[in-house]
C-alpha positions, 0 to 999 in steps of 0.5 A: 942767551939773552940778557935779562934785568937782574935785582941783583946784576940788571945787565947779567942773565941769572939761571931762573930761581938761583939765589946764591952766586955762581962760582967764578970760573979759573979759567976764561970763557971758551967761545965755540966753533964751528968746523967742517971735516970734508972728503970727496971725489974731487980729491980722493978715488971711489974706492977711498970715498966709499970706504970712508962712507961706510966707515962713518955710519951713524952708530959709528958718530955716535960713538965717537961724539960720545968720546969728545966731550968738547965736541958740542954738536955734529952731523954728517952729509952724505951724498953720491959724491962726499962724505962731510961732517959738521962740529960745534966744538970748543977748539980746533983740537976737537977737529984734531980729534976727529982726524985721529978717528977718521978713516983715512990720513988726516991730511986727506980730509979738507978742514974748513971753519967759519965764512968759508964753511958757511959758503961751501956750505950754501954752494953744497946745498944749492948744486953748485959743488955736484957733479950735475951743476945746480942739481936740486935733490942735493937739497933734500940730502942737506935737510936730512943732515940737519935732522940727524944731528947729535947734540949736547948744546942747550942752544943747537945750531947746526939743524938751523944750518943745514935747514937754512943752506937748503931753504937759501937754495931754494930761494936762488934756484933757477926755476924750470922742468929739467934742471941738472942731476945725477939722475940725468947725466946717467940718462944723458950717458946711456943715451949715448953709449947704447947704439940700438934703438929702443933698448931695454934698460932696467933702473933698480931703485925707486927712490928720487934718482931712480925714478928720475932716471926712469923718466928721463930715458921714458920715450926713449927706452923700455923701462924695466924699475927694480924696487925692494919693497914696494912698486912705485906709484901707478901715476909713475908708472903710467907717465913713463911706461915703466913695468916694476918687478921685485928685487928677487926678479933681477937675475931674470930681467938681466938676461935680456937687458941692454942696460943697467942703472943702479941707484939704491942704498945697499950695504953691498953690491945688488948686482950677481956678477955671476947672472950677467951675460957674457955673450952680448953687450952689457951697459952698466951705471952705478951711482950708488956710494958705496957701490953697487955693484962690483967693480970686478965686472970690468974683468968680464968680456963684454960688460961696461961699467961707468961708475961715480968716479968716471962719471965726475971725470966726465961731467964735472966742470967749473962752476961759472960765474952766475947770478945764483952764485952771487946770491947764494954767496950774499945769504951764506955770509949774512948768515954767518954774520948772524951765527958769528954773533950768536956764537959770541953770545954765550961767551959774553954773557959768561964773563958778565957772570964771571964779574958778578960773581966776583963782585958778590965774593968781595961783597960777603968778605967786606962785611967784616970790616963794616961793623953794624949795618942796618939792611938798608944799608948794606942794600944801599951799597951793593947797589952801589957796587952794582952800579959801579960794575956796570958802569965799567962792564957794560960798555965794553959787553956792548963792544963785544956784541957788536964786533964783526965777524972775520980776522978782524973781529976775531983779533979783537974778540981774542984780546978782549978775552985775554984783558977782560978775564975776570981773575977770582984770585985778584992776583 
């Protein structure tokens, strides 16, 4: 919030059309915060994270968010590999709140706040925490976040958040025609684990991984896509040589294929463990979260699954040290330096309301003692109480506002709170 000049306070913002005073709140302002609430396969096997995916649905959030009044905003990010959500809340006893309603001990979720969400944040976005380093589609899945939050606060934050990770990985992306996924660390692997020539490799789902994964192994493979509701583009189709058929074909198409790359979103497995052939070799890809396709298929003779888990086991390594990291790291903490003071707004402008309240109290309870005024006056001297306020508050708001973000400027900012606590009792 803005401070705007006032008749009545010039440094205190007044809600429009507001003519008598605010009540002095007990209690002082809170200033917000943001957390993150974090799962993934870094830390925990498929089978949890995929219980966790589908157990933290949209409708769930919602009903949760309705639960936790403190809870200003929340989103979630989900992506093949990580379950995240995102709050705005007054204390960090609405994150214990959370935890409680999570699936999953509340140990096994990794709690950030502050700068070092911000940053995580920004390496999420730009493919610095994927499975494929530098990945680009995980931008698109961040952007999606931040258009599903759930919000009561009359000034949001957390689409800007998520809208300014995406726009901030793009900025620092590398820029060339084959940058990592998902999609071609599957590719890359059917590559080497199928030891025919061109094999028959069937790709169902056509969203962005799916047809990556087409593309990758075009040249390479006959390509067979699978989609649910409509065939992929003619260009598509044209530039990689891939034939589509419906969902319902599957079970025919599975009888003579060599591989099976799974990318769709599905609520249960897409795969019939009862079509798949027993009498031949049989490459399975699953990079669906949750599954796709059932992990009893191992028990079969002849088929090999490779799913997210053994995939990140795999692929994933330490990001090295880069000149995107360096600058995705610059953009996170100006951003947060920027959010921080923003956050400390609100708070600010709280306490300046808390003290004109006060004064206006003492104003009305004073006029007994003044015997007969003319209104020039009694204007005459609540200017000069306002002046007097002023002349005591403002500094001390300016310090405030300009406070840094980090431990340092936190410390401050908590003792400001403690001293400057406007007390309506004048006890």
């Amino acid at each position: 919030m803005t401070a705007v000049a006032s008749d009545r306070f010039p440094f205190v913002p007044e809600p429009v059309g507001r003519t008598e005073p605010s009540p002095a709140p007990a209690t002082a302002p809170t200033r917000l915060r943001i957390y993150g609430i974090a799962a993934d396969l870094g830390s925990l096997p498929l089978e949890e994270l995929e219980r966790r995916s589908r157990a933290v649905t949209a409708e769930q959030i919602r009903t949760w968010f309705s639960q936790f009044p403190g809870t200003r905003e929340v989103a979630v990010l989900s992506t093949c590999h990580r379950v995240e959500l995102v709050l705005l809340a007054r204390s960090s006893s609405e994150v214990d709140h959370w935890l409680r309603v999570l699936p999953g001990s509340p140990r096994t979720w990794q709690v950030r706040e502050g700068s070092e969400l911000f940053l995580h944040l920004f390496r999420v976005a730009a493919g610095r925490e994927s499975l494929a380093l530098g990945e680009a589609e995980v931008r698109q899945q961040v952007r999606a976040a931040g258009r599903s939050v759930e919000s009561r606060h009359p000034r949001p934050m957390l689409a800007e958040l998520f809208s300014t990770a995406a726009t901030a990985a793009e900025e620092t992306a590398p820029s060339g025609p084959s940058l990592p996924s998902v999609a071609r660390v599957a590719a890359t692997l059917v590559r080497e684990l199928l030891d025919r020539r061109d094999p028959r490799v069937l790709v169902v789902g056509t969203g962005a991984v799916g047809r990556q994964v087409a593309e990758d192994l075009a040249g390479a493979a006959r390509i067979t896509v699978v989609y649910r509701a409509r065939p992929p583009p003619s260009e598509f189709l044209d530039a990689t040589g891939a034939r589509p058929v419906p969902l319902d074909a599957l079970p025919a198409e599975l009888r003579s294929a060599d591989a099976v790359v799974t990318a769709i979103k599905s609520g249960s497995p897409c795969l019939p463990t009862s079509e798949l052939p027993r009498d031949r070799p049989l490459l399975l890809v699953d990079l669906g979260l949750p599954r796709n396709i059932d992990p009893g298929v191992r028990s079969l003779p002849n088929v090999r699954l490779v799913d997210l888990e053994e995939l990140h086991a795999r692929f994933a390594r330490s990001p090295a040290d880069s000149g995107q990291d360096a600058r995705v790291a610059r953009l996170a903490g100006a951003y947060w330096a920027e959010v921080h003071r923003r956050l400390g707004e609100p708070w600010v402008d709280a306490w300046l309301r808390s003290a004109e309240a006060i004064r206006r109290e003492e104003f009305a309870n004073a006029r007994r003692f003044w015997g007969v005024l003319t209104p020039e006056q009694e204007a005459a001297v609540g200017r000069l109480t306002e002046r007097l306020v002023k002349r005591l508050l403002l500094p001390p708001a300016r310090r405030l506002r300009s406070l840094p973000a980090g431990p340092d400027g936190d410390r401050e900012r908590e003792l400001a709170l403690r001293l400057l606590r406007p007390d309506p009792d004048g006890s």
